[in-house]
KEKE-3310 file (N, C-alpha, C; in steps of 0.2 Angstrom, whole numbers, plus 5000, padded with zeros to 4 digits):
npx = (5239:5235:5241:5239:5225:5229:5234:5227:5217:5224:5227:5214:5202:5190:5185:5178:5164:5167:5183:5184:5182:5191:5202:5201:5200:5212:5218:5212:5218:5229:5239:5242:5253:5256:5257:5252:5238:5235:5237:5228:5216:5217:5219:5206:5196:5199:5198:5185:5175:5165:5148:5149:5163:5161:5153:5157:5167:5161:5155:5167:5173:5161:5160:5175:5174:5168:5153:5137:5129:5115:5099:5082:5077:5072:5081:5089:5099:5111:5120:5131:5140:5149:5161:5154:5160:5156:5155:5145:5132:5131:5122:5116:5116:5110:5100:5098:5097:5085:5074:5076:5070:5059:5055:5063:5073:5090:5107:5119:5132:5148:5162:5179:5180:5185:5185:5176:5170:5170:5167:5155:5160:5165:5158:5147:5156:5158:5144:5143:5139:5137:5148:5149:5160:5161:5154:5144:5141:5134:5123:5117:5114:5105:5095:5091:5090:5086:5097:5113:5130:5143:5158:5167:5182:5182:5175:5177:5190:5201:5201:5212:5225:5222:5223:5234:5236:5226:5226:5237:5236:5225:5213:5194:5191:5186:5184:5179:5163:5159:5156:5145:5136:5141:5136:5137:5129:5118:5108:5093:5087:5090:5092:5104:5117:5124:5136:5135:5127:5129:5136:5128:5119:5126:5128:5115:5114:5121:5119:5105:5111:5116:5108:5092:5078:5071:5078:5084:5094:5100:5103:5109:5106:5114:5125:5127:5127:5115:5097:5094:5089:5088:5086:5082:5082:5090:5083:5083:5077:5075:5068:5070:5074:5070:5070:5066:5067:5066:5063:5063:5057:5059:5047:5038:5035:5028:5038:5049:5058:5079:5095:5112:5122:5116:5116:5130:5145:5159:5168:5170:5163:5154:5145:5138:5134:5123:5117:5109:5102:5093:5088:5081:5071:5074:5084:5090:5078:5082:5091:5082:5074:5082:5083:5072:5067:5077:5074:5063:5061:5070:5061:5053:5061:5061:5049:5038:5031:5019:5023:5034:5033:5025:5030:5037:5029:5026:5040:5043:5030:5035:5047:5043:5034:5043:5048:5058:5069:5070:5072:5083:5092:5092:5098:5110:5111:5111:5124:5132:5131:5135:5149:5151:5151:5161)
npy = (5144:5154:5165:5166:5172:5183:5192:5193:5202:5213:5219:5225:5219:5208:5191:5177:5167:5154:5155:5163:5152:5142:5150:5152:5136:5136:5142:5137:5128:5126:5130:5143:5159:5169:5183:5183:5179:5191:5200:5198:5199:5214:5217:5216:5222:5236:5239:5235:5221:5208:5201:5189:5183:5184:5174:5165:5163:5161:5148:5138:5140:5134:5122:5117:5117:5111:5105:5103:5086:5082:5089:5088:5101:5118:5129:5145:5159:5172:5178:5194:5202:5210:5223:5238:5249:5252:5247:5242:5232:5214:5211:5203:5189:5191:5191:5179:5171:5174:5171:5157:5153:5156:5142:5142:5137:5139:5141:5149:5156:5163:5172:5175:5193:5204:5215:5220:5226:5215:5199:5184:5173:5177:5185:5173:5166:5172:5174:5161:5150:5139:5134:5124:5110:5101:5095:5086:5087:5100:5099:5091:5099:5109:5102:5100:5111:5121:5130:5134:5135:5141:5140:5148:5147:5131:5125:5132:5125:5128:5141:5145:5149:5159:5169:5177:5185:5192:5199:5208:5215:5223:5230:5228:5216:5204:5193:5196:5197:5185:5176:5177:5171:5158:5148:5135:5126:5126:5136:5140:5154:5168:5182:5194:5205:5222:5232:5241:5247:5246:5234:5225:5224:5217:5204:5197:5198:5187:5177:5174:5167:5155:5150:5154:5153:5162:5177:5190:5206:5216:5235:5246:5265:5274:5267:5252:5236:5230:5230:5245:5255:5269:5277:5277:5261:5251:5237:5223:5212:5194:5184:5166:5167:5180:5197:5212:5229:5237:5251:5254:5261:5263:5268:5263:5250:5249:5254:5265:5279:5276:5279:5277:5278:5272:5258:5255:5246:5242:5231:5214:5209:5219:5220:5207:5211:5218:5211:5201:5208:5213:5202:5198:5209:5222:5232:5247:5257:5260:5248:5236:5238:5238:5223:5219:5222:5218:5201:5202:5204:5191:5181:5184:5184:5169:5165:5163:5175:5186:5198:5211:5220:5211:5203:5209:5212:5200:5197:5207:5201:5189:5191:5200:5192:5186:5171:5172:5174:5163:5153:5154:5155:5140:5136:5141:5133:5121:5120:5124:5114:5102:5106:5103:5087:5083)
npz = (5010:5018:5017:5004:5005:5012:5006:4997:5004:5007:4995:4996:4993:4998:5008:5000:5008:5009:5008:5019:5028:5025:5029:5042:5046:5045:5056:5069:5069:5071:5062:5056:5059:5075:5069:5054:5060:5067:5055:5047:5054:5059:5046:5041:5050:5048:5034:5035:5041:5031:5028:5024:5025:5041:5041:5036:5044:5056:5053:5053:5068:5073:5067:5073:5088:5104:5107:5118:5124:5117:5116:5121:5123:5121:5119:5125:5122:5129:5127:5123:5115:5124:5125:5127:5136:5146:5161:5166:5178:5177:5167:5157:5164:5173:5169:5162:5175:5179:5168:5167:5181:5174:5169:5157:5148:5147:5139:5144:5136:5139:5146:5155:5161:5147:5142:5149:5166:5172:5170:5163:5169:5181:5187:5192:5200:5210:5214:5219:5212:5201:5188:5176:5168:5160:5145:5148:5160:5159:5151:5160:5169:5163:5160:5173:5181:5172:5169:5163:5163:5149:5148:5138:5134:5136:5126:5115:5108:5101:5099:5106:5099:5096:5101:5110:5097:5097:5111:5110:5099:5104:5102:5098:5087:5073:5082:5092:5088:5086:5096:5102:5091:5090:5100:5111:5115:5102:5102:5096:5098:5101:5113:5108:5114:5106:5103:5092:5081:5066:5066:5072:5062:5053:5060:5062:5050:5045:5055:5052:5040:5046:5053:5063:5076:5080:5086:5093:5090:5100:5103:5114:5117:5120:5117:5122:5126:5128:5129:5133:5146:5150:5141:5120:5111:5099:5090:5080:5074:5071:5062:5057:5040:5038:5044:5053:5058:5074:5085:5103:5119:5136:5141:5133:5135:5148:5158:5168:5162:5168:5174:5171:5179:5189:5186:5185:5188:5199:5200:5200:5212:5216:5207:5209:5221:5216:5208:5217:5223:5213:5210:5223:5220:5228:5222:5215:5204:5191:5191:5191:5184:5168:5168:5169:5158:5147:5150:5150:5134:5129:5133:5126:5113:5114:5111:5123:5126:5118:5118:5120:5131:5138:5140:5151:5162:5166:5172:5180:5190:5194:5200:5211:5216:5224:5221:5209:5215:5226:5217:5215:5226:5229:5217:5222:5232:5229:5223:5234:5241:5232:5231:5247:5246:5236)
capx = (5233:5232:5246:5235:5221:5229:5237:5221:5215:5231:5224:5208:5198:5188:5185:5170:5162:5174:5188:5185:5181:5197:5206:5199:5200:5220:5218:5209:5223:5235:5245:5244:5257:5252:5256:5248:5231:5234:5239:5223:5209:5219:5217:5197:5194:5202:5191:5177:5171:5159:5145:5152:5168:5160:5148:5164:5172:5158:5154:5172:5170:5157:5165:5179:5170:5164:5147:5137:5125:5107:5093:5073:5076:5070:5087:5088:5105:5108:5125:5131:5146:5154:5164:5153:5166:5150:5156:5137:5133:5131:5114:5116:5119:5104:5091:5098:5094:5076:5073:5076:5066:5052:5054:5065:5081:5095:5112:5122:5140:5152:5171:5179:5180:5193:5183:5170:5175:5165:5164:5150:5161:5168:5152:5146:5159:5154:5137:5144:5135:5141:5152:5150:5166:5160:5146:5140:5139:5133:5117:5113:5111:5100:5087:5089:5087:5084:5104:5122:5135:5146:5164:5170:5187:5182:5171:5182:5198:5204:5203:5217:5230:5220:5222:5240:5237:5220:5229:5243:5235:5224:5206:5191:5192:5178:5183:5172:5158:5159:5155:5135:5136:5143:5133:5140:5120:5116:5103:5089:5081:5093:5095:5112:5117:5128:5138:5137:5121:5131:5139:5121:5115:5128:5128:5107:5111:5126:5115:5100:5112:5119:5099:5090:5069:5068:5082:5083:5100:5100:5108:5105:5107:5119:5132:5127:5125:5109:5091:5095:5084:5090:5087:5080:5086:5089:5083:5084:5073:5077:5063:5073:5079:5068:5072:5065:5070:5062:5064:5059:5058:5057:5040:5034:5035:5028:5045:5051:5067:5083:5101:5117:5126:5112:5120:5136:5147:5170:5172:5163:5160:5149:5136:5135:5128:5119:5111:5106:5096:5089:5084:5075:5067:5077:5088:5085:5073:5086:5094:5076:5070:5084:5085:5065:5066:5080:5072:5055:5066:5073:5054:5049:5063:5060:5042:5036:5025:5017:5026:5043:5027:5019:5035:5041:5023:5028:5045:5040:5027:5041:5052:5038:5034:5048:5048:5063:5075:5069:5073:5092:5095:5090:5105:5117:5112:5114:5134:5136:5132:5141:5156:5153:5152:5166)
capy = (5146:5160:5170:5171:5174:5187:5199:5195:5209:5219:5223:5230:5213:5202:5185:5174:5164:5147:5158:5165:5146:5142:5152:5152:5134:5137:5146:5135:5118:5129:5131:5151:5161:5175:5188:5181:5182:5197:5206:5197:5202:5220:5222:5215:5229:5242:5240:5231:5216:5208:5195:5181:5186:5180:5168:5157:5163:5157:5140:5139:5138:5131:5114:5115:5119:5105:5105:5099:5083:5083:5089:5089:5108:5123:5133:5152:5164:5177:5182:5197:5204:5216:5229:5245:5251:5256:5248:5241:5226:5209:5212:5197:5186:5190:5191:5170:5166:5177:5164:5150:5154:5155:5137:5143:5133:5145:5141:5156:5156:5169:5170:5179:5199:5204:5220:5223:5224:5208:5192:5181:5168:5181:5186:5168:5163:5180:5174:5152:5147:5133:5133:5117:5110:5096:5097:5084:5092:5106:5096:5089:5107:5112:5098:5100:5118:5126:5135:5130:5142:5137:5143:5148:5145:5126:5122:5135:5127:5129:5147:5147:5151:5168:5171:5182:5190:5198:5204:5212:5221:5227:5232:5225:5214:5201:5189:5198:5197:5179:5172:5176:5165:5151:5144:5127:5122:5129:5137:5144:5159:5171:5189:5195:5214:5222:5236:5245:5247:5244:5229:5222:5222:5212:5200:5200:5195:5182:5173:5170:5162:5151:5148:5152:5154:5170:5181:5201:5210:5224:5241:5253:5270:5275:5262:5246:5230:5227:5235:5252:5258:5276:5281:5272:5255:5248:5229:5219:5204:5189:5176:5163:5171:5189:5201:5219:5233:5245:5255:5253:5267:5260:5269:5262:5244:5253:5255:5271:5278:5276:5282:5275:5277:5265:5250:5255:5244:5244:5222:5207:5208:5224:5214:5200:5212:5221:5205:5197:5213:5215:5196:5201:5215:5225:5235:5252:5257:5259:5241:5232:5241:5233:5216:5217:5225:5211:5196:5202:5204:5185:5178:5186:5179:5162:5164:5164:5180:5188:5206:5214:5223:5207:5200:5215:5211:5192:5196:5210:5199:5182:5191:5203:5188:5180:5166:5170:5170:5156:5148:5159:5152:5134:5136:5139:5129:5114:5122:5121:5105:5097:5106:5097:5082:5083)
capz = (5009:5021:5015:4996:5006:5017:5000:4995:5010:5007:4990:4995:4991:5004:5005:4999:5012:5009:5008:5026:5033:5026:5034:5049:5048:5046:5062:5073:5068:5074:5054:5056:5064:5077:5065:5048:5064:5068:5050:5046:5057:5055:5037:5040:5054:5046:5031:5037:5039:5027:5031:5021:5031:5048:5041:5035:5050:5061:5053:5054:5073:5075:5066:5077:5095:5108:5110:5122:5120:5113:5122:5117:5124:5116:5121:5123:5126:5132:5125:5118:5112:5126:5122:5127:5138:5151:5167:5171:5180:5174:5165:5153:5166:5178:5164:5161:5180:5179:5163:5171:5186:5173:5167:5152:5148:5144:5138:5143:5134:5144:5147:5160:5161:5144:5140:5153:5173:5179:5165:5167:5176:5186:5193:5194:5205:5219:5215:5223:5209:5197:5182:5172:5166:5155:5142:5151:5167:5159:5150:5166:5174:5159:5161:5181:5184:5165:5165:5162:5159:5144:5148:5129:5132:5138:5122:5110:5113:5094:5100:5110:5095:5092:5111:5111:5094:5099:5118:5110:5098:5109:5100:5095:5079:5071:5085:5096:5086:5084:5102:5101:5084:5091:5104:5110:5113:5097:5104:5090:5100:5106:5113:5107:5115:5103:5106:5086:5077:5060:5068:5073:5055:5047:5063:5061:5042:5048:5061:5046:5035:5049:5055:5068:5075:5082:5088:5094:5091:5101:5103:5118:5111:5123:5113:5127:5124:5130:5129:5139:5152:5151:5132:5116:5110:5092:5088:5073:5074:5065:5062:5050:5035:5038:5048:5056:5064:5076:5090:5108:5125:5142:5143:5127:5138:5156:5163:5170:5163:5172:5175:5169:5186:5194:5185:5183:5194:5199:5201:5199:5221:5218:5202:5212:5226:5214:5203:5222:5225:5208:5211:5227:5221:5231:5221:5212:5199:5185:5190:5191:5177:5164:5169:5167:5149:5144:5152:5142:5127:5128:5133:5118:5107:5114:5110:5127:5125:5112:5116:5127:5134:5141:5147:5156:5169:5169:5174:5188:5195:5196:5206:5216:5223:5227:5216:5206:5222:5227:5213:5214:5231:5223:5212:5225:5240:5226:5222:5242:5243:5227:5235:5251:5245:5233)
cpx = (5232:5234:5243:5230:5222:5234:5231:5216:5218:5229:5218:5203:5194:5187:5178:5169:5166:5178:5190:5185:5188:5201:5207:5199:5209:5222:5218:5212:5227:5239:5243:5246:5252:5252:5252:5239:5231:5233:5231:5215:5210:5214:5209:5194:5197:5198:5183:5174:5165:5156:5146:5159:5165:5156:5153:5166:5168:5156:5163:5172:5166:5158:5171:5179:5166:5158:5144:5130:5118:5102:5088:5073:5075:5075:5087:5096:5105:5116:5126:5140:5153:5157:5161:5158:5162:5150:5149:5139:5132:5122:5111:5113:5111:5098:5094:5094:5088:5073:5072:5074:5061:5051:5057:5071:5086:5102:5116:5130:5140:5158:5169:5178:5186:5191:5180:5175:5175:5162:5159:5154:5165:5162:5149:5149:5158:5146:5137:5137:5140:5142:5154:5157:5167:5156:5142:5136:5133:5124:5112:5108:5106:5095:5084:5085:5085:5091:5109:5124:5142:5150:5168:5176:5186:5179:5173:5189:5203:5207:5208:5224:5227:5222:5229:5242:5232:5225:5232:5241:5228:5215:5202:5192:5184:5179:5178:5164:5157:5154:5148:5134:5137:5143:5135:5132:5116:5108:5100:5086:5088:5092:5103:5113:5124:5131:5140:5130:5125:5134:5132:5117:5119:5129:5119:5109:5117:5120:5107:5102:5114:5113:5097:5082:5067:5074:5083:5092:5099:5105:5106:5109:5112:5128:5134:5123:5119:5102:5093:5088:5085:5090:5083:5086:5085:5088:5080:5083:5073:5074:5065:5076:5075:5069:5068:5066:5064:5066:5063:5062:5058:5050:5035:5030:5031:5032:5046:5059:5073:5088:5106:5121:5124:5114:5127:5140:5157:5173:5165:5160:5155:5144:5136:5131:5123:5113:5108:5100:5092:5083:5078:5071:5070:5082:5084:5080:5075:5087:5088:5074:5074:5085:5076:5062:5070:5078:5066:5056:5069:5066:5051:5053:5062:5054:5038:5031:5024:5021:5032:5035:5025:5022:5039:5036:5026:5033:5044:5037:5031:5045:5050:5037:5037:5051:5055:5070:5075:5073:5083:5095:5094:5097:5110:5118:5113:5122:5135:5136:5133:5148:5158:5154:5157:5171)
cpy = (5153:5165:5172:5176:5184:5195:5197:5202:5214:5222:5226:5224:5211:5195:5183:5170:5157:5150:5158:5158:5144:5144:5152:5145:5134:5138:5142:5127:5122:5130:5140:5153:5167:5183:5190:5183:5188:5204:5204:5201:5209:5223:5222:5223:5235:5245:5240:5226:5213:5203:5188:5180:5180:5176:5163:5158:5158:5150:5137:5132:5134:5123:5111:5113:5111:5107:5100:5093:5084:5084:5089:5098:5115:5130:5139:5153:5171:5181:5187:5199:5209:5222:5237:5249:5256:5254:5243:5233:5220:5206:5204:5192:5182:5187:5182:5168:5168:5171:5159:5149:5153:5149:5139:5141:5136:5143:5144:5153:5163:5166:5175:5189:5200:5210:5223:5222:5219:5205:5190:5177:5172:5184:5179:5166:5167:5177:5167:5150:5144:5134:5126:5117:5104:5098:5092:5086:5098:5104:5093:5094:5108:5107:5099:5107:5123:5131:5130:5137:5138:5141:5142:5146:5135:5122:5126:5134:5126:5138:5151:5148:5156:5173:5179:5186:5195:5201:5207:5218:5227:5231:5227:5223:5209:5195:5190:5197:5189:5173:5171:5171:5159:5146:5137:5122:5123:5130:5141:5150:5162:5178:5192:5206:5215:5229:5244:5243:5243:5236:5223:5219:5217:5206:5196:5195:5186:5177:5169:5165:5155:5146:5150:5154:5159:5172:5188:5202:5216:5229:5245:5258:5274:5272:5254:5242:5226:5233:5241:5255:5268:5282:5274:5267:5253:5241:5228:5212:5199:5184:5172:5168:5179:5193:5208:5222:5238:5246:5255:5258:5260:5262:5266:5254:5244:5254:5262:5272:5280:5279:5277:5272:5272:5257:5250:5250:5244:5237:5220:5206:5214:5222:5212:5202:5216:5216:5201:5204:5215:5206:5195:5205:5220:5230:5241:5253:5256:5250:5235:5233:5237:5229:5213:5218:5218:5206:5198:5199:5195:5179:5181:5181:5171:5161:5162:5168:5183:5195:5206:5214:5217:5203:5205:5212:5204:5194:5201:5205:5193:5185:5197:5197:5180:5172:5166:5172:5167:5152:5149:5155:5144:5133:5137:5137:5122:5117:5120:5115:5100:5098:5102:5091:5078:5080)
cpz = (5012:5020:5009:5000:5008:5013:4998:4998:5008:5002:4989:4993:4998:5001:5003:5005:5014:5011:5018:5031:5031:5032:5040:5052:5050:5054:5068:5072:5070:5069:5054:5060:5067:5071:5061:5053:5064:5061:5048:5046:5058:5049:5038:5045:5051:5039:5030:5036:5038:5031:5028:5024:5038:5046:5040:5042:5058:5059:5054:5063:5077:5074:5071:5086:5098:5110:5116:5120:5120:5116:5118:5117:5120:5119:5118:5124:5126:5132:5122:5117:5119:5123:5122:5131:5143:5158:5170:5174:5174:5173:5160:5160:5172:5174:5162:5169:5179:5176:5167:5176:5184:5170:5159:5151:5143:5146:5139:5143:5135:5144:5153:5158:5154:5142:5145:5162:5176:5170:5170:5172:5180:5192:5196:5201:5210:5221:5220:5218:5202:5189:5178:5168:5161:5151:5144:5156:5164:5155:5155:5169:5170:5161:5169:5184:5181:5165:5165:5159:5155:5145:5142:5131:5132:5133:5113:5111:5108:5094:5104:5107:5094:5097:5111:5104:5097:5107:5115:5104:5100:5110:5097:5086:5077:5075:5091:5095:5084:5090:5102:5095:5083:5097:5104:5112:5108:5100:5096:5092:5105:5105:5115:5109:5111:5103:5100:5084:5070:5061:5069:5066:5051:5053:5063:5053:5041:5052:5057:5043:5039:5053:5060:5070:5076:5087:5088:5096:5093:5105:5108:5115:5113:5120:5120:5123:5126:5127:5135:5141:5151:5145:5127:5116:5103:5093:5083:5075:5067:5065:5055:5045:5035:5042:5047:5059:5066:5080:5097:5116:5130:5143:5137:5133:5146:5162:5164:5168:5168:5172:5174:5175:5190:5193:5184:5190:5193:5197:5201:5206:5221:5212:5208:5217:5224:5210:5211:5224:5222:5210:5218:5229:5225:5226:5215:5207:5192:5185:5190:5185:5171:5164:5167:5160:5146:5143:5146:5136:5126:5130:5127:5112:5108:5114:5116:5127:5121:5111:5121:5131:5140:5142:5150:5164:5170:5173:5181:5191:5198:5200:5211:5222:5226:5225:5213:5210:5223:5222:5212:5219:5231:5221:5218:5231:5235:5223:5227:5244:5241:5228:5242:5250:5239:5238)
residu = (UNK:UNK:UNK:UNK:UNK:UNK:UNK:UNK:UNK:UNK:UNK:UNK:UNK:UNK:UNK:UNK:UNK:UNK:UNK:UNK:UNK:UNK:UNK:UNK:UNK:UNK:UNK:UNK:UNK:UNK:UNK:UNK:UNK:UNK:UNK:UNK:UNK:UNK:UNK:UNK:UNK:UNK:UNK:UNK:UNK:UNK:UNK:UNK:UNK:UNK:UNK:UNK:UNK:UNK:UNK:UNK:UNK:UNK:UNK:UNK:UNK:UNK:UNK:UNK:UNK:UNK:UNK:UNK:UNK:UNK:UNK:UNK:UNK:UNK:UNK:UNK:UNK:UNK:UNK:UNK:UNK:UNK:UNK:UNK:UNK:UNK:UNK:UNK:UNK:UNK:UNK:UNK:UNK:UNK:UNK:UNK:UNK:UNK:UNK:UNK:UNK:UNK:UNK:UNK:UNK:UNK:UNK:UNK:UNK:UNK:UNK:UNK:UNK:UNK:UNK:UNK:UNK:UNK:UNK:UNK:UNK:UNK:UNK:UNK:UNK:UNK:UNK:UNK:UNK:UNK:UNK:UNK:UNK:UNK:UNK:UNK:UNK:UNK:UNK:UNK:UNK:UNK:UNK:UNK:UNK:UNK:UNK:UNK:UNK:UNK:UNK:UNK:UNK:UNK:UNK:UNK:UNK:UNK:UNK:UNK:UNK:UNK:UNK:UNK:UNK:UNK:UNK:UNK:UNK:UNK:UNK:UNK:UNK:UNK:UNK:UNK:UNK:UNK:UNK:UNK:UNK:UNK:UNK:UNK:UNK:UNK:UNK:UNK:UNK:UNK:UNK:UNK:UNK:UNK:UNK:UNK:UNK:UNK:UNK:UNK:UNK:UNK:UNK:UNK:UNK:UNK:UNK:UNK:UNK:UNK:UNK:UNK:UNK:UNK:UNK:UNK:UNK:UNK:UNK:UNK:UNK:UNK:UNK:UNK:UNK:UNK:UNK:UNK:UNK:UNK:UNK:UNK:UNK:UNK:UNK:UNK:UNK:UNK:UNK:UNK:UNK:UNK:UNK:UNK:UNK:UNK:UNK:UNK:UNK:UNK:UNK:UNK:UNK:UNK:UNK:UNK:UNK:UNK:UNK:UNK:UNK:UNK:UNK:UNK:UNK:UNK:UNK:UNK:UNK:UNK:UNK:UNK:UNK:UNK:UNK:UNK:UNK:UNK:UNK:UNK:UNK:UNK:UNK:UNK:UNK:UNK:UNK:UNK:UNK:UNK:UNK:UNK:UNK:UNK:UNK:UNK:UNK:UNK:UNK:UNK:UNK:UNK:UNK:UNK:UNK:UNK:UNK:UNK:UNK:UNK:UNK:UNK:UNK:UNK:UNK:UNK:UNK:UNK:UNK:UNK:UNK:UNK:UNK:UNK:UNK:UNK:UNK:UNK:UNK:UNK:UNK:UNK:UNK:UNK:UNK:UNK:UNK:UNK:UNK:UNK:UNK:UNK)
# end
């Protein structure tokens, strides 16, 4: 099957939305060689791939993938794609713990660093903060504290025959775009940072067909995978099958704009001192400012607040007074003390 599929690409064709689940589930049984993967996901980057393309590709995944068990919870995330090639901290990462300091139970699916300098569980672990290894574990933490971090390799483990085509050839393909799509809590409400506007819209019309309640794709304008403090930002809001796009400043929201170099970081040991300072109000203007823009941004798609605008003040005030530390060092005096008593 993969082989027609895959002279079907060579002549200039794409596949239908089956076609692409197919194949991908070829992928994900392990009956495709690393080649036939890589000449694949090639010919699709090289022309471009379609949204029936990643819509087979992502239900694909999502059939294969361990979830974790059933909650009543109304689950956000906070993943996005990687790949700006900006060096910044671990913006994602913060804006889940801010969340879940405000009574918001967030899923956050992360791998380690494969494009950025500092993965999510690369900072977690600087942060002595716990990395669920079960889906049960990781259901437990969600009802206990509102997070769990979903280690994709641990819940994508079909994934692990795409693993040494995608290293070796070495650029972004449609495996990148996939990870935000395939929430192992299928969470319904997410802020997805995408690191291409054009890529944004055919994931935005992908993420409708696959379902979800309200989700913001956004693009800072610099080419970051998050709302940017330092410049506009594009987002592409998806409520079920409609979709809108605007525009948004940091001063549109009452934020002051920022500087790039204030979040930029070298390893996952300079975030983690950077996300404990943003988390006790302590850290610069720039680095305070986009985790308060994000955070908004993911209180808004999980219908928390009516506007960014009117979750940017919640989220200032939750960690002005100290509240949303409290609830940071919460989380990692119970990691020290599940260690001890291991």
């Amino acid at each position: 099957m993969l082989k027609l599929l895959l002279r079907k690409c060579m002549n200039g064709e794409t596949l239908t939305e089956k076609e692409a689940q197919a194949a991908m589930d070829e992928i994900m049984r392990g009956e495709a060689t690393p080649s036939q993967i890589a000449s694949l996901v090639t010919v699709m980057r090289f022309r471009g791939e379609t949204v029936d393309e990643m819509t087979g590709f992502a239900r694909s995944m999502r059939a294969h993938s361990v979830t974790i068990p059933e909650t009543k919870l109304d689950v956000v995330d906070t993943c996005g794609t990687g790949g700006d090639d900006l060096g910044t901290f671990n913006i994602s990462t913060t804006t889940a713990i801010v969340l879940s300091a405000l009574g918001v139970p967030v899923a956050k699916h992360g791998n380690r660093a494969v494009s950025s300098k500092s993965g999510s569980a690369d900072v977690l672990e600087e942060l002595q903060m716990s990395i669920q290894y079960s889906p049960e574990e990781a259901q437990q933490a969600l009802q206990q504290t509102n997070l769990c971090f979903l280690f994709a390799p641990l819940y994508h483990q079909s994934m692990k025959h795409a693993v040494a085509p995608r290293k070796e050839i070495g650029f972004r393909t449609i495996f990148n775009l996939l990870g935000p799509l395939t929430n192992p809590a299928n969470a319904k409400h997410q802020l997805i940072g995408v690191y291409d506007e054009a890529f944004a819209r055919k994931m935005a019309e992908t993420l409708s067909r696959l379902g979800t309640t309200r989700s913001l794709l956004v693009t800072g304008g610099e080419g970051l995978d998050e709302l940017s403090i330092t410049t506009e930002s594009h987002i592409i809001e998806v409520n079920g099958t409609e979709q809108k796009q605007y525009s948004l400043t940091p001063e549109e929201v009452g934020l002051t704009r920022g500087t790039l170099d204030e979040i930029q970081v070298e390893t996952p040991k300079e975030s983690a001192a950077l996300i404990r300072k943003v988390l006790a109000g302590k850290a610069n203007a720039s680095a305070e400012g986009i985790v308060a823009l994000n955070a908004a941004a993911a209180l808004y798609a999980s219908e928390r607040v009516a506007s960014i605008k009117e979750g940017v003040s919640l989220v200032q005030k939750a960690i002005s007074s100290g509240h949303v530390y409290r609830h940071f060092e919460k989380l990692t005096t119970e990691q020290k003390e599940t260690e001890q008593h291991a």
